[in-house]
C-alpha positions in Angstrom: 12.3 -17.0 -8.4 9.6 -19.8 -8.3 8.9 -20.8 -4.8 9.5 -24.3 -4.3 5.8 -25.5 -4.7 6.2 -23.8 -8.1 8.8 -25.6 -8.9 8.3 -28.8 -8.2 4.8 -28.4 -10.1 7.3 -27.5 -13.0 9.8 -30.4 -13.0 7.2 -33.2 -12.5 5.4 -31.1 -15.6 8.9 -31.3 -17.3 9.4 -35.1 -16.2 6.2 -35.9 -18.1 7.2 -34.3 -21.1 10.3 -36.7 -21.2 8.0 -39.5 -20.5 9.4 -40.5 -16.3 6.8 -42.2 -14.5 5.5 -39.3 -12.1 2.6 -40.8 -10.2 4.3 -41.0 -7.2 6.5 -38.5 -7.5 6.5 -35.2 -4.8 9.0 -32.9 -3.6 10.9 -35.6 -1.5 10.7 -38.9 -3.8 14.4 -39.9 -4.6 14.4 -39.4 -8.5 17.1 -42.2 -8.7 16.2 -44.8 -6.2 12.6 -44.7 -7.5 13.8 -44.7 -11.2 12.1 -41.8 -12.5 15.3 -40.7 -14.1 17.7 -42.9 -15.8 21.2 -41.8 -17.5 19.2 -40.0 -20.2 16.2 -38.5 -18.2 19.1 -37.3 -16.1 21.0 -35.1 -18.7 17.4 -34.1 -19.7 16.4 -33.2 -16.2 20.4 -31.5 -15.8 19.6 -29.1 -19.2 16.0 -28.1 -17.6 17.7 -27.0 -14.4 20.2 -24.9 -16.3 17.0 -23.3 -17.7 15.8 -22.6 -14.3 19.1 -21.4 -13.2 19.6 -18.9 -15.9 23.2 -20.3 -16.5 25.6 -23.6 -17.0 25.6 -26.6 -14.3 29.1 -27.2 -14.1 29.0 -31.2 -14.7 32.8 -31.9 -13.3 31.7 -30.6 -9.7 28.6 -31.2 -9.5 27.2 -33.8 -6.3 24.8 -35.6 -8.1 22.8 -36.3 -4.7 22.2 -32.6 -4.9 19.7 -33.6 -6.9 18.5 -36.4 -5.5 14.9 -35.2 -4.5 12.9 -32.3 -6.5 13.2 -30.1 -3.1 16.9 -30.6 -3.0 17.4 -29.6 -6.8 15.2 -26.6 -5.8 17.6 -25.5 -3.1 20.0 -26.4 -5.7 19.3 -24.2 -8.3 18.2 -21.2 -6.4 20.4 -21.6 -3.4 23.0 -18.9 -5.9 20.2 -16.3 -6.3 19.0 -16.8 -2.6 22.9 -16.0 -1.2 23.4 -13.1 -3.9 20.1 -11.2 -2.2 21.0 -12.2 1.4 17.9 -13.8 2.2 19.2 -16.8 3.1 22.1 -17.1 5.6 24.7 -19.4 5.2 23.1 -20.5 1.8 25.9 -21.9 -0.2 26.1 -22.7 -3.8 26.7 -26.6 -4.7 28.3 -26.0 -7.8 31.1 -22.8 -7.7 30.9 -20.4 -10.0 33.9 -19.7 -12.4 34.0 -16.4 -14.5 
């Protein structure tokens, strides 16, 4: 798991690639209010965070303002792996998982 430095180096990387405006961007800049990501950039930035997450985001449930902010789409995505090794208590998963 990437600490959250890590990641955040990653997704403003990623962000780039998809050509968002990044300058000012850092673990706590509000991806949506600052318009780094519109409806596209979005489902972009949705498919690179089930990369990170090793499995599907399931769109119907999913809190959008989870991902507001790089940090918070970091707690996001690991939050699952976190709970599942008990190094986090009270760590919940946003989106539940259906087998």
């Amino acid at each position: 798991m990437p600490t959250e430095d890590e990641f955040v180096a990653n997704a403003i990387t990623f962000l780039k690639e998809i050509g968002a405006e990044t300058a000012d961007v850092h673990a706590d800049t509000d991806l949506f209010a600052a318009e780094v990501l519109d409806s596209l950039g979005t489902l972009a930035f949705l498919d690179f965070l089930e990369e990170q997450r090793g499995e599907e985001i399931e769109i119907a449930t999913l809190r959008i303002e989870a991902l507001s902010t790089l940090r918070k789409a970091h707690g996001f995505v690991f939050a699952r792996s976190v709970s599942a090794a008990g190094d986090g208590p009270g760590t919940r998963t946003a989106v539940p998982h259906h087998p």
